[in-house]
C-alpha positions as CSV (number, residue, x, y, z in Angstrom):
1,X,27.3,1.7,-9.0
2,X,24.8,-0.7,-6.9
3,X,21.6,1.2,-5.9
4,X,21.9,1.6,-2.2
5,X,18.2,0.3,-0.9
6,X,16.9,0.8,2.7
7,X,13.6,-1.8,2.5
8,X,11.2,-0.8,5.4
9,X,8.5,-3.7,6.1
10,X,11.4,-6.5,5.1
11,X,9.3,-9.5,6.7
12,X,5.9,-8.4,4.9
13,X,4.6,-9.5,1.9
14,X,6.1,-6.8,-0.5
15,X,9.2,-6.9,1.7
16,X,10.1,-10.7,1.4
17,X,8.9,-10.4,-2.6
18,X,11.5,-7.3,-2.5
19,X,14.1,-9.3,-1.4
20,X,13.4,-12.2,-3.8
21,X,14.4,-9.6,-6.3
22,X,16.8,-8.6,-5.0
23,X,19.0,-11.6,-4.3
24,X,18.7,-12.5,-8.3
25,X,20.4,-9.4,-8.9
26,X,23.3,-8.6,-6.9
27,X,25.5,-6.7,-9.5
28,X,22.5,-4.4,-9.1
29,X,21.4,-3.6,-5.9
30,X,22.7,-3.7,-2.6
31,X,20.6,-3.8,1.5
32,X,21.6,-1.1,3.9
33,X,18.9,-1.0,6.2
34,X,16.3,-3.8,7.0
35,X,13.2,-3.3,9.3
36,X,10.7,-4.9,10.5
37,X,7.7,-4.9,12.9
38,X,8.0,-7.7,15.0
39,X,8.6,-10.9,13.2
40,X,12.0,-11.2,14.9
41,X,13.0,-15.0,13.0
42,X,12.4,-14.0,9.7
43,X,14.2,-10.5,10.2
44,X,17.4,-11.9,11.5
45,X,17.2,-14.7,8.6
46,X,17.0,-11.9,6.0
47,X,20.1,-9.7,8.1
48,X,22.3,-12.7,7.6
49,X,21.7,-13.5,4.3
50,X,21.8,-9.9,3.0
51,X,24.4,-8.2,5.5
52,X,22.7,-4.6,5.8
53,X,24.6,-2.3,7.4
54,X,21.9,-1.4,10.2
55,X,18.7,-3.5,11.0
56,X,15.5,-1.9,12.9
57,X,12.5,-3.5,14.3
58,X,9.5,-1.7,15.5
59,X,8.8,-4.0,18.6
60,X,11.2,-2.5,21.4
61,X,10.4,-6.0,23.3
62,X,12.5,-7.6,20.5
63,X,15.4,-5.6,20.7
64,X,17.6,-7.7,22.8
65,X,16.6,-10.6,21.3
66,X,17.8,-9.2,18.0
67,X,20.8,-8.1,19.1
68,X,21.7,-11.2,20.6
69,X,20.7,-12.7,17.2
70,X,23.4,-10.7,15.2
71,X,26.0,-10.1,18.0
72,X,28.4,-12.3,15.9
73,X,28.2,-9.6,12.6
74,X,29.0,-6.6,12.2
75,X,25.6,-5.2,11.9
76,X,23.7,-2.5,14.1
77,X,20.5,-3.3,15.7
78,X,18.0,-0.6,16.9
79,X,14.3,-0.6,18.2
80,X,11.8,1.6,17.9
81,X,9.7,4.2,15.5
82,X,12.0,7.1,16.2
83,X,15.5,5.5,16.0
84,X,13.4,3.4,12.3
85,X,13.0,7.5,11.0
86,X,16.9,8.8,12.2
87,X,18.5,5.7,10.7
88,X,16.5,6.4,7.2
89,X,17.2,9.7,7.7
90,X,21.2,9.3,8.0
91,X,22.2,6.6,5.8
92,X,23.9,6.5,2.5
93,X,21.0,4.7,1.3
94,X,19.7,6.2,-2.1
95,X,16.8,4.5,-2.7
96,X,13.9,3.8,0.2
97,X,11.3,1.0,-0.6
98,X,8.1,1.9,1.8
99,X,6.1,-1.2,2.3
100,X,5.2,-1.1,5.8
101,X,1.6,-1.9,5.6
102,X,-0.7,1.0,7.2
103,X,-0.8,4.5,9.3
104,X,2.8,3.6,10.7
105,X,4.5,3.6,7.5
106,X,3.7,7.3,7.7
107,X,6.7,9.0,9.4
108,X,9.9,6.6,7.9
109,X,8.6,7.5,4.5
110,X,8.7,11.2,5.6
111,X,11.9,10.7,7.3
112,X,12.9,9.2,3.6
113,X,11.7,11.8,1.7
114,X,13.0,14.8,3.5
115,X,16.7,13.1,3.6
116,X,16.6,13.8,-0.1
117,X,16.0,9.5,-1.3
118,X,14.0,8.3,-4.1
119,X,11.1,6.7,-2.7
120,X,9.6,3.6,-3.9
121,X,6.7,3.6,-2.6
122,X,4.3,0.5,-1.6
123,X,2.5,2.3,1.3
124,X,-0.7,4.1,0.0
125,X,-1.3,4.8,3.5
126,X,0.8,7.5,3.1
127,X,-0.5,9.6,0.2
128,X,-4.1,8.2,1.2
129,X,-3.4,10.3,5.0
130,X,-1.1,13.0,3.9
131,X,-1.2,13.5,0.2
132,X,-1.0,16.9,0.7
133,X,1.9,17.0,2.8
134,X,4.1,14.4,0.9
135,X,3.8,16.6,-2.3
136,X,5.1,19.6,-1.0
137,X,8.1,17.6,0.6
138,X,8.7,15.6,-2.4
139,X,8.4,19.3,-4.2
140,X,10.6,20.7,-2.2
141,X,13.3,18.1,-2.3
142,X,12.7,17.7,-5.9
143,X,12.5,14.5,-5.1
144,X,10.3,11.6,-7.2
145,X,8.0,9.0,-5.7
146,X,8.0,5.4,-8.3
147,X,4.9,3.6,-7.1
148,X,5.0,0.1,-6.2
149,X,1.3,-0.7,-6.7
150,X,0.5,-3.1,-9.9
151,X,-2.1,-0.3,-10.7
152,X,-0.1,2.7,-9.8
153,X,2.9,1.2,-11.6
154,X,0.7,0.7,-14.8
155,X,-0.6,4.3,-14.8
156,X,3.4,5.7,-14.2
157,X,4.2,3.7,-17.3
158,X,1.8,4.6,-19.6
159,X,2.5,8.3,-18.8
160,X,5.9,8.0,-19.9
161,X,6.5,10.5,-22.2
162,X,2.8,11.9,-22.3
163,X,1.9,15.5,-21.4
164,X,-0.5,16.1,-18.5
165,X,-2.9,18.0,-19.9
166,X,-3.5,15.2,-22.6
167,X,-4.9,12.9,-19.7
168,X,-8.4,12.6,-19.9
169,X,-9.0,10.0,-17.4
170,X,-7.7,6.9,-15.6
171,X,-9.4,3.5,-14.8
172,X,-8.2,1.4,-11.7
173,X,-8.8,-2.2,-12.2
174,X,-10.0,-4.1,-9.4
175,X,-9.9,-8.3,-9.2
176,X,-13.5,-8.5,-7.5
177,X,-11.5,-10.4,-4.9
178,X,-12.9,-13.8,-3.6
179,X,-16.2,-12.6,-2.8
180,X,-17.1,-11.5,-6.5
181,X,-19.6,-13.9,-7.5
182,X,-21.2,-13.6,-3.9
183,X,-24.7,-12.6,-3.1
184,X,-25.2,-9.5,-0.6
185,X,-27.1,-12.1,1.7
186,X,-24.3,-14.7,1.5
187,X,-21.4,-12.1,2.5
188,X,-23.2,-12.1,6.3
189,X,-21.8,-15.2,6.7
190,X,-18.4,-15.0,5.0
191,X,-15.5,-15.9,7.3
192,X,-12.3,-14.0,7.7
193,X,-10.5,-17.8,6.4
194,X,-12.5,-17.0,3.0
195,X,-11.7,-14.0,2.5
196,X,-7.7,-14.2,2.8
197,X,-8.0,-16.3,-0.1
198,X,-7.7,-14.5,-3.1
199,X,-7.9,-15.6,-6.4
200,X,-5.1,-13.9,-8.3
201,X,-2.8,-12.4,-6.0
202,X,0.0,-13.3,-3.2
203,X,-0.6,-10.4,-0.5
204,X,-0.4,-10.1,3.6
205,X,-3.6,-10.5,5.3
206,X,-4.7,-6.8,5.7
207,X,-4.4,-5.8,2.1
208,X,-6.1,-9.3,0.9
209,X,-9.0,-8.3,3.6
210,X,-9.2,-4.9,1.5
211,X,-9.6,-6.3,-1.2
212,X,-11.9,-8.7,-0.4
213,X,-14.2,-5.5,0.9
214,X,-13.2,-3.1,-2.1
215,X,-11.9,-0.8,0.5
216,X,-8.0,-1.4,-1.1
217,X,-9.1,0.2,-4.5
218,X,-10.6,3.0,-2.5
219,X,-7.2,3.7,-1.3
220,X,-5.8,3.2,-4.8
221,X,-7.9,6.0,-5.9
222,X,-7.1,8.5,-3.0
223,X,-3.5,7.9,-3.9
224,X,-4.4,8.1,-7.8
225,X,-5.4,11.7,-7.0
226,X,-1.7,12.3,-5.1
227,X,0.5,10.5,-7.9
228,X,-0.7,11.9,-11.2
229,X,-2.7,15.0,-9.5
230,X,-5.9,14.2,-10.7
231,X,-9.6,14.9,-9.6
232,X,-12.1,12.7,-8.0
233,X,-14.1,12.4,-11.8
234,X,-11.0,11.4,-13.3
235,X,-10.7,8.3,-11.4
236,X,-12.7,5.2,-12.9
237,X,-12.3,1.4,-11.3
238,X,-13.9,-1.0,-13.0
239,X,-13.9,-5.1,-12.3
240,X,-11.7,-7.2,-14.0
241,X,-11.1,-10.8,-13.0
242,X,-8.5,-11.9,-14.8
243,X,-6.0,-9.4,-12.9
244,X,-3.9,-9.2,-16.2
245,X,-4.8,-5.4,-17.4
246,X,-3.6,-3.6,-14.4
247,X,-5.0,0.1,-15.4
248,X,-5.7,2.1,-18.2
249,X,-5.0,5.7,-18.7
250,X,-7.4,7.6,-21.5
251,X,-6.3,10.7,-23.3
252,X,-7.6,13.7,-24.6
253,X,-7.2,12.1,-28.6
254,X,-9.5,9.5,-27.5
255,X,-6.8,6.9,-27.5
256,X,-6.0,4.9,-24.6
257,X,-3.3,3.5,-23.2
258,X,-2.7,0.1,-20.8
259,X,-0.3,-2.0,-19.2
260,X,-0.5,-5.7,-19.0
261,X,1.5,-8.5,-17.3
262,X,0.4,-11.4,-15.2
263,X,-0.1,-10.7,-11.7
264,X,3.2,-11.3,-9.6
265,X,4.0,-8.1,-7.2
266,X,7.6,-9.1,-8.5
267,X,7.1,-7.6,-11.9
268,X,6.2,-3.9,-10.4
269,X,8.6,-4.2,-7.5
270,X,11.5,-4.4,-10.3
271,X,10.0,-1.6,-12.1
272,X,10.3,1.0,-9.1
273,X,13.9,-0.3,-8.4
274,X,15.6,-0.2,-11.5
275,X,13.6,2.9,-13.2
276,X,14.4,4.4,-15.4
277,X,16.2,1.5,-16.7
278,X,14.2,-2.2,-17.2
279,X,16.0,-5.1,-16.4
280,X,16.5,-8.5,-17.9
281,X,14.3,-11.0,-15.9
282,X,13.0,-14.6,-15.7
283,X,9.6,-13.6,-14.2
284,X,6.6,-15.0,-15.8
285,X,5.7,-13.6,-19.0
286,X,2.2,-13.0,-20.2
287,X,0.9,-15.5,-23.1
288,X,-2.0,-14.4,-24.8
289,X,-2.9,-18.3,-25.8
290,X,-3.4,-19.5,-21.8
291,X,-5.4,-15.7,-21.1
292,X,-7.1,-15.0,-24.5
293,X,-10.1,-13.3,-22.5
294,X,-10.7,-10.5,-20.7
295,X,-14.2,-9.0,-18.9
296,X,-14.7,-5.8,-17.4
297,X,-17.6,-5.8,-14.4
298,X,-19.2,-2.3,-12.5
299,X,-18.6,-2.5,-9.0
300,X,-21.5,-3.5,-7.5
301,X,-21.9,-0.4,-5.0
302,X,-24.1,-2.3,-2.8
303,X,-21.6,-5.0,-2.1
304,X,-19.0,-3.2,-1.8
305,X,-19.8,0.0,0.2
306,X,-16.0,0.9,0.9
307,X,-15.4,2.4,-2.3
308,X,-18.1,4.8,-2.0
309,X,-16.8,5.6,1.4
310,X,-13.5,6.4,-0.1
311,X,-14.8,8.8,-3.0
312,X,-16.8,10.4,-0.4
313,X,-13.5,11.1,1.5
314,X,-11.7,11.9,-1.1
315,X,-14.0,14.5,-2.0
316,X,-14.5,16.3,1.1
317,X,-10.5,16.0,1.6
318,X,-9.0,17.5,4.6
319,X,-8.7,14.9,7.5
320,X,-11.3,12.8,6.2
321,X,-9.1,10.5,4.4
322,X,-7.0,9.9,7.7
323,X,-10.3,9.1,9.8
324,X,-11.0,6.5,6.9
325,X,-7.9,4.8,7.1
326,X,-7.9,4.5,10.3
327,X,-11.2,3.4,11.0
328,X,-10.9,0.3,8.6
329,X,-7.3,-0.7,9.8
330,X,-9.3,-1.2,12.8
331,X,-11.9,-2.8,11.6
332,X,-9.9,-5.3,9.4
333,X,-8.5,-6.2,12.4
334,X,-12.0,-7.0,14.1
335,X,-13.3,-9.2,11.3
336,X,-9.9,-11.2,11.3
337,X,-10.7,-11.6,14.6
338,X,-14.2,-12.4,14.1
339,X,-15.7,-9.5,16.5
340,X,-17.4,-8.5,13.3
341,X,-19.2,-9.9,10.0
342,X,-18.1,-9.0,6.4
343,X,-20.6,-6.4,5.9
344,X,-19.7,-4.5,9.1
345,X,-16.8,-3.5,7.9
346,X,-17.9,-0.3,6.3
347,X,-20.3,0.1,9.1
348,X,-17.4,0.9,11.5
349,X,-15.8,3.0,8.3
350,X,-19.1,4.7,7.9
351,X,-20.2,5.8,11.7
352,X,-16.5,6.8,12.0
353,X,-16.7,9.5,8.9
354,X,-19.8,10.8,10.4
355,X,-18.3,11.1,13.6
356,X,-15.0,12.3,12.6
357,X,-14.3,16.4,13.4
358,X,-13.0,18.0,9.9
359,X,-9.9,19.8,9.6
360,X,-9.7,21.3,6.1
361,X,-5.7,21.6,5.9
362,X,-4.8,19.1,8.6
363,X,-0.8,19.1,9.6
364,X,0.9,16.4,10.8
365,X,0.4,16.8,14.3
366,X,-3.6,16.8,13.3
367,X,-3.4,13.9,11.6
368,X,-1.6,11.9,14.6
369,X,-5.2,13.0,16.8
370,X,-7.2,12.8,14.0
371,X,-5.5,8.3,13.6
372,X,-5.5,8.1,17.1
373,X,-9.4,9.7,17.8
374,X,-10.7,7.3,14.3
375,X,-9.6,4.4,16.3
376,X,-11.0,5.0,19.5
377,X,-13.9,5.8,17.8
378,X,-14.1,2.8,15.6
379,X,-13.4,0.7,18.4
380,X,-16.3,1.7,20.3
381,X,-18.9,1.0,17.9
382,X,-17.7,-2.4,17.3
383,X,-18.1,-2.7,21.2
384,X,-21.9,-1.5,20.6
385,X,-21.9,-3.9,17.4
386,X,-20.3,-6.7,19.6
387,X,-23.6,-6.1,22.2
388,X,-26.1,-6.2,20.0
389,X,-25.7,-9.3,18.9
């Protein structure tokens, strides 16, 4: 029997990746649902080549256009974030990839989880916002989440088979990003053309911008704590540039465990779809003769204040993770537009924490006020920022 995939976020990054996959094995795995946000040429390119049984896209504007697209298949079209979360919610699908990039991955991958699917899971928004939530839905479903992350991934592997009171710690490995070898003084004047070009890794603009700032491993280590149930302590990062060890998990015996592989999203994606099983590919393989060294770096706190910012959220919990999120999707989107320098960035992240007000045990419905408030917040002190200079 094919798995019976629902890939939500087809046109980015992950998505198309996804696909590439995909396509090589069609014995495997079959498309019933595409979605997309509003990249309406490269959504009805991937409809026809992979035939899903319903295709969604988030921009209501492009509905007709889409519809127009595929009126010569057999496929259904619908628009919109509601009609995205029934569709999940009543197909045959058994398997749902989440890679919609950011707060409004949120609800489909709930949708997912509480139709009973396995959830592959490339949106760390999610756990990063409602960790909380999503475990005691994927508890009461008995369901399992298979993250997509290369770091996430590596962890979930080398826990195969390993009790959890044997962990002792993890360690998230970060690239460094572009900016690395950059002086403090030198990232004012950094531009957002710099930063999208990372050294190691194929990514969409947001997530390469997060990494630049350090603020995508903070997120890696909020959703650390949801995936393997960990504390804040227990969660290392540590700098390494090669991007070849993708995480290390230490135990209790004082052995550690890591997985390697060179870095092509591909190689994880695979993982979370065919799990438990590991299938036969012609991706890359690692030589130890062309990478025969590897460094480890501290983070250099100073540089890269986001990562504090995130520990600090993680630790005081409640809502505070949500207000984070949401603050830096906002201000991502104000350095790419160049309303802000480099080092603003966890400015806005920053003076929205501080302003944020804390719900301890925030539901849903607080955490849709709690996004929506972050933003408007964040959005006026890049005004004030915007001023001032």
């Amino acid at each position: 029997m094919r798995e019976k995939i629902a890939l939500l976020g087809s046109t980015g990054s992950i998505g198309t990746q996804a696909l590439d996959i995909i396509s090589k094995f069609p014995e495997e795995f079959e498309i019933k649902i595409l979605t997309g946000g509003s990249n309406i040429d490269l959504l009805t390119s991937q409809a026809r080549k992979f035939l899903p049984e319903s295709v969604v896209i988030s921009d209501k504007n492009q509905y007709k256009k889409l519809k127009e697209n595929l009126s010569d298949t057999r496929i259904k079209v619908f628009a919109g974030e509601k009609e995205m979360e029934q569709v999940i919610a009543g197909s045959d699908s058994t398997l749902v990839l989440a890679a919609i990039v950011g707060y409004s991955g949120l609800k489909p991958t709930i949708a997912a989880i509480k139709s009973g699917k396995r959830i592959a899971l490339a949106n760390k928004e999610t756990l990063v916002v409602a960790g909380e939530i999503i475990k005691k839905l994927v508890s009461a479903s008995k369901n399992q989440i298979i993250p997509v992350d290369s770091e996430h991934s590596a962890i979930f592997q080398c826990l195969i088979g390993e009790e959890k009171k044997s962990i002792e710690k993890i360690t998230l490995t970060a690239s460094g990003g572009p900016f690395l070898k950059k002086s403090y003084k030198e990232l004012q004047k950094v531009r957002p053309s710099e930063a999208l070009k990372h050294p190691n890794w194929n990514m969409g603009d947001k997530v390469t911008i997060d990494s630049a700032s350090m603020m995508n491993k903070g997120l890696e280590v909020i959703e650390a704590k949801w995936l393997f149930d960990l504390r804040p302590e227990q969660i290392d990062v540590t700098i390494h540039p090669q991007s070849i060890i993708h995480s290390f998990v230490h135990f209790t015996d004082g052995s550690v465990k890591a997985q390697l592989g060179i870095p092509d999203m591909r190689i994880p994606i695979l993982f979370a779809l065919s799990f438990p099983r590991r299938l036969s590919s012609e991706l890359p393989r690692l030589d130890f003769r062309v990478h025969p060294v590897f460094t480890f770096i501290e983070p250099d706190l100073k540089k890269f204040r986001n990562l504090c910012l995130a520990y600090q959220a993680l630790k005081e919990g409640g809502n505070m993770p949500c207000a984070l999120n949401a603050a830096n999707e906002i201000a991502v989107a104000a350095f790419l537009s160049e309303k802000i320098n480099f080092l603003q960035l966890p400015d806005v992240v920053e003076y929205t924490l501080e302003k944020n007000q804390y719900i301890s045990s925030p539901d849903l419905e607080s955490l849709d006020i709690t996004d929506k408030q972050a933003r408007i917040t964040a959005d006026g002190f890049i005004r004030k920022l915007q001023i001032k200079k």
